[in-house]
N, C-alpha and C positions, 0 to 999 in steps of 0.2 A: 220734192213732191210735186211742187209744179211742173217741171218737168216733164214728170210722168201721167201729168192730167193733161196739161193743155199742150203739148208739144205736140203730140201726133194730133191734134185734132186739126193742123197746119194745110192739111190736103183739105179739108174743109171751109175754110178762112186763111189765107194766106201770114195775115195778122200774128197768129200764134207761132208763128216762125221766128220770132225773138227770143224763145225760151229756148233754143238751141245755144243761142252764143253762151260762151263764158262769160264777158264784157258786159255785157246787157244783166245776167243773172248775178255777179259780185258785184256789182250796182245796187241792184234788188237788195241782197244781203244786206250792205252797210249802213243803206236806208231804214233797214227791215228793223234793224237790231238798234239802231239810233231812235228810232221812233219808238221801241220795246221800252228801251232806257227813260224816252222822256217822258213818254205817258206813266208806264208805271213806277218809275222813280220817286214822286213824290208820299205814295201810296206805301211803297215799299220803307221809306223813312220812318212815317208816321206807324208803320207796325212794331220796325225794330224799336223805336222810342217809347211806346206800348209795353215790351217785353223787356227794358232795360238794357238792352243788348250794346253798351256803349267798348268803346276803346278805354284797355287800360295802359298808361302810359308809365313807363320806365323812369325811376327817378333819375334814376345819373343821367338822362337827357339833358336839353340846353332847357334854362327855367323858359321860354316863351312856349316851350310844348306841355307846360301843365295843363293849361287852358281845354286842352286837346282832351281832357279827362272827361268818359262818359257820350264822349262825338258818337253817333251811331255805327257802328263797324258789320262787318260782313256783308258788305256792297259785291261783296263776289258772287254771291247766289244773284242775286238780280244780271250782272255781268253775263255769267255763264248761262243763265238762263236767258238772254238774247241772243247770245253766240249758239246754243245749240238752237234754238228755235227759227232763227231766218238761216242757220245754213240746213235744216231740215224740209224747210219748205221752197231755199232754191238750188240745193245741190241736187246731185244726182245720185240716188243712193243704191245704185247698183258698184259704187265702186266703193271699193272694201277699204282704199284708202283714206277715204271720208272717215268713216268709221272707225278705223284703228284711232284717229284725228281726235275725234270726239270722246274715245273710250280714254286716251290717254288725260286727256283736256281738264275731262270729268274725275275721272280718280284722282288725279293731282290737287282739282278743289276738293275733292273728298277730303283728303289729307291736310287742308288748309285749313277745313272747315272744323272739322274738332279739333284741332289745334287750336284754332278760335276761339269755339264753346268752351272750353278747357282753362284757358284765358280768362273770360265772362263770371264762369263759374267757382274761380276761384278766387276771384277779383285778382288778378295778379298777371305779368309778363311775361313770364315762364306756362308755356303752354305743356304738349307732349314732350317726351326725350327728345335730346337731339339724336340719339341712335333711332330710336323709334321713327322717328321722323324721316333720317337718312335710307335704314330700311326698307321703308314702306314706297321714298320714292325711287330706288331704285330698284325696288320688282316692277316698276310702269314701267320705267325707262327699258329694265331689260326685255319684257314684251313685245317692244318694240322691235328693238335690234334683233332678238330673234323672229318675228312675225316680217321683217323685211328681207331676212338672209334667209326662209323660206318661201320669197315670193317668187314666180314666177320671173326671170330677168332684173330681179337684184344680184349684187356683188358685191363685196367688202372696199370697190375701188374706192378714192377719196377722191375731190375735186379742189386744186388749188385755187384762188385768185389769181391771177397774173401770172401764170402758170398751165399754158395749154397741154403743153405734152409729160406735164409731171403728173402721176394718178399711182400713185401705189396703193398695193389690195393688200386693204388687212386680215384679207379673210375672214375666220369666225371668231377675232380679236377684234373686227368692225362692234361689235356686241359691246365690247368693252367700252370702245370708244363712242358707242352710242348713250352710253349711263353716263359716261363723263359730259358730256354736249346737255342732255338732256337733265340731268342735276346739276350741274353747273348752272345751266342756261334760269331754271326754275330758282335756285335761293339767288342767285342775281339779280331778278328783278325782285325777289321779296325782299331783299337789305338794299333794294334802291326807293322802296314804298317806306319813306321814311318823313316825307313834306306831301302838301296837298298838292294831289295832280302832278308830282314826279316822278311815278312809275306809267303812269296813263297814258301823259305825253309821249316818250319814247317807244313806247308800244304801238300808239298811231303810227308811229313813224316807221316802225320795223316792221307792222304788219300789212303798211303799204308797199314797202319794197317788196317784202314778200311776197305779194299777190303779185307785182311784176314777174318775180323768177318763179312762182308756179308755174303762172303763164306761160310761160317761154320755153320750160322743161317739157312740160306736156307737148309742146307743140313738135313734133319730128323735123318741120322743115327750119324752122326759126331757131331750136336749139342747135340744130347741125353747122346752122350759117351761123351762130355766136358762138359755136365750139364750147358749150356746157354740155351735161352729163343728159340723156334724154331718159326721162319715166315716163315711163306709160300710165298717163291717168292721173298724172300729177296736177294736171290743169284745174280740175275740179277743188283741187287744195285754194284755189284764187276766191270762190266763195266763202271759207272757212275764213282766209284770211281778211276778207273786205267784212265778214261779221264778225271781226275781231275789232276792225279798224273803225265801223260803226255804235258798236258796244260801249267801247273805252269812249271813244267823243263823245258818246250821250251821257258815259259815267263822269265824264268833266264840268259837265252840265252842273252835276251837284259838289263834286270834288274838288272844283277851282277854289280858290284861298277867299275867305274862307271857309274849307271845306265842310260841308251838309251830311257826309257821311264819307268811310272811308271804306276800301275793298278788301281790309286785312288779309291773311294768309290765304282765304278761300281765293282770294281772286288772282293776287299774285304769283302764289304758287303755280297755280294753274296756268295762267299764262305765258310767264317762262318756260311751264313743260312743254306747252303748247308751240311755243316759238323754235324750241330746243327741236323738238317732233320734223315740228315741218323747216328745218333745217337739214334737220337727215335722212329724211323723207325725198325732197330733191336732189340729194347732193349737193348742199351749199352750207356745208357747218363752218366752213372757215369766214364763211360771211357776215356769220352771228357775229362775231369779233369786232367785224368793220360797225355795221348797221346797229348793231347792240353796244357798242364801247360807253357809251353812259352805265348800264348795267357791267361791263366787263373794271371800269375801271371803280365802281362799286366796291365791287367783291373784293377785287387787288387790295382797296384800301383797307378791308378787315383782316385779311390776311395778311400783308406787310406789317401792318399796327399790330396786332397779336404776336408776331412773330420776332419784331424788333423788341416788342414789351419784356417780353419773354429772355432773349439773348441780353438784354442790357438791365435785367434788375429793374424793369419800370419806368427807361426810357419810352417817349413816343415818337414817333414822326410825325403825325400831324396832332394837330388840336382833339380833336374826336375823330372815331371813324361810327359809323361809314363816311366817305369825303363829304358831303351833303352838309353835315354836322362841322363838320372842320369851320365851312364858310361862317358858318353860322354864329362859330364860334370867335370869328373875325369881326362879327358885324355887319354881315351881308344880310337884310330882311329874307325872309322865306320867300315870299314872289318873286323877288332878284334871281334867287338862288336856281327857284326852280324854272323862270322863263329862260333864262343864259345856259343851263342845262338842256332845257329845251329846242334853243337855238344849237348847242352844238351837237343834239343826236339829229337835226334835218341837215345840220352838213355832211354828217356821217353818211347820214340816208345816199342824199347826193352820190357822194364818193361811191357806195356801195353800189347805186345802179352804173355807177362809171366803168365799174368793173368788168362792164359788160365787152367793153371794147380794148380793153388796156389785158389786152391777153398776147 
């Protein structure tokens, strides 16, 4: 929006020639959306707490997460409602790719959010089905996939890491593998929001890399000389991502241990799909893997666990899953658990922008 107010008026005051860069405007965003969080964060608390609106927690947890009973939950509307409000007012919204961004962003909290209430309202942990749930996200996800294989200079190609001249086209199979990327990517960071400020932190960290490879994809000259996959118009995805990266820090603000309220399914559903999106969005799904492995090796641990439970009559491999819970259940304090976690998705980070030359 600003943008579109103060950029032209650059021929008049040279000053407003800042709103052109992407750099200067995903700046703007993650301030925009940080500053959203911390002002009305507290505000926002003090309503859920009003309306009873608490977390219900799971017995079969570890006993130190009783406590957690009644914390105020669904921090994701306050989230999502700074993510879409500073990249409204520093993207550019003539590009449709913005918007597919925020359409998927938003239905995905949709989906999180009466899950939630559902939750609330029943006083219980068992929210909607899990088909219902699977469902519902993967008609966003397929919207995607098909709303990109109808764009103008999209293609089903794929983009390896470390792998310049490998690109195989899935053609309208891309679709397929677009729901898998994007539901995958979405319950992996909701069974990693399982400690305060363990799904947040990681998200910082992915949503910054990201705004690097936005950047860079959009860009014709700079993607040709790193030999990545070039979109047209992808650059502006660098604001959604820096008020991704904004949002979650100001939600750490209340979230760190111990945590003031929590983001429940509204928020991290939504930002998985979010991430999952603008992963395939670029052409960089195999990078979710690298930057996201906190989330990835989440998910592994539920499905290993389930699955070994299963073949062996009630064997486990770990302690609990999701892994988080394992530590936990080692005797690692939650802060432990989730700084050290935290420290290894900025290595990941690292590595992921590494990638940029290890081709």
């Amino acid at each position: 929006m600003l943008y579109h107010l103060l950029y032209p008026l650059h021929t008049t005051f040279i000053g407003f020639n800042v709103f052109r860069y992407i750099t200067v405007r995903s700046i703007g965003a993650a301030v925009t959306a940080f500053l959203v969080m911390l002002i009305f964060g507290p505000m926002f608390i003090r309503a859920i707490k009003r309306r009873q609106i608490g977390q219900v927690v799971r017995d079969d947890g570890p006993e130190t997460h009783l406590k957690k009973q009644g914390v105020p939950t669904m921090g994701g509307l306050l989230i999502l409602c700074s993510i879409s409000a500073s990249t409204l007012l520093w993207a550019r919204l003539d590009n449709p790719l913005v918007w597919l961004l925020l359409f998927v962003t938003l239905f995905y909290g949709m989906i999180g959010a009466f899950d939630d209430y559902r939750k609330v309202s029943r006083n219980s942990s068992a929210g909607i089905s899990a088909r219902a749930k699977l469902a519902l996200q993967v008609l966003g996800a397929m919207s995607v996939g098909l709303f990109l294989l109808s764009h103008p200079g999209y293609d089903g190609q794929l983009s390896l890491p470390f792998f310049k001249n490998i690109q195989p086209d899935l053609g309208w199979f891309y679709v397929i593998f677009a729901i898998i990327v994007i539901v995958g990517s979405s319950n992996a960071v909701n069974l990693t929001d399982g400690l305060d400020g363990l799904a947040a932190g990681p998200t910082v960290v992915s949503a910054a890399v990201y705004l690097v490879f936005s950047y860079l994809a959009g860009h014709v000259v700079l993607a040709d000389y790193l030999q990545i996959p070039y979109v047209k118009g992808s650059s502006e995805l660098a604001i959604f991502c820096g008020a991704i990266f904004g949002g979650c820090l100001g939600f750490l603000w209340f979230n760190a241990y111990p945590a003031q309220i929590f983001m429940g399914d509204t928020g991290s559903l939504a930002l998985g799909g979010a991430l999952g999106s603008i992963a395939i969005i670029i052409k960089q799904e195999f990078l979710l893997a690298i930057v996201g492995g906190i989330f990835v090796m989440e998910a592994l641990s539920v499905i290993m666990q389930v699955g070994y439970f299963k073949m062996t009559n009630g064997k486990r491999i770990f302690l609990m899953a999701p892994f988080h819970h394992h530590f936990e259940k080692k005797g690692w304090h939650e802060p432990k658990v989730v700084v050290r976690f935290w420290i290894v998705s900025i290595i990941l980070g690292l590595f992921a922008i590494a990638t940029l030359k290890l081709r």
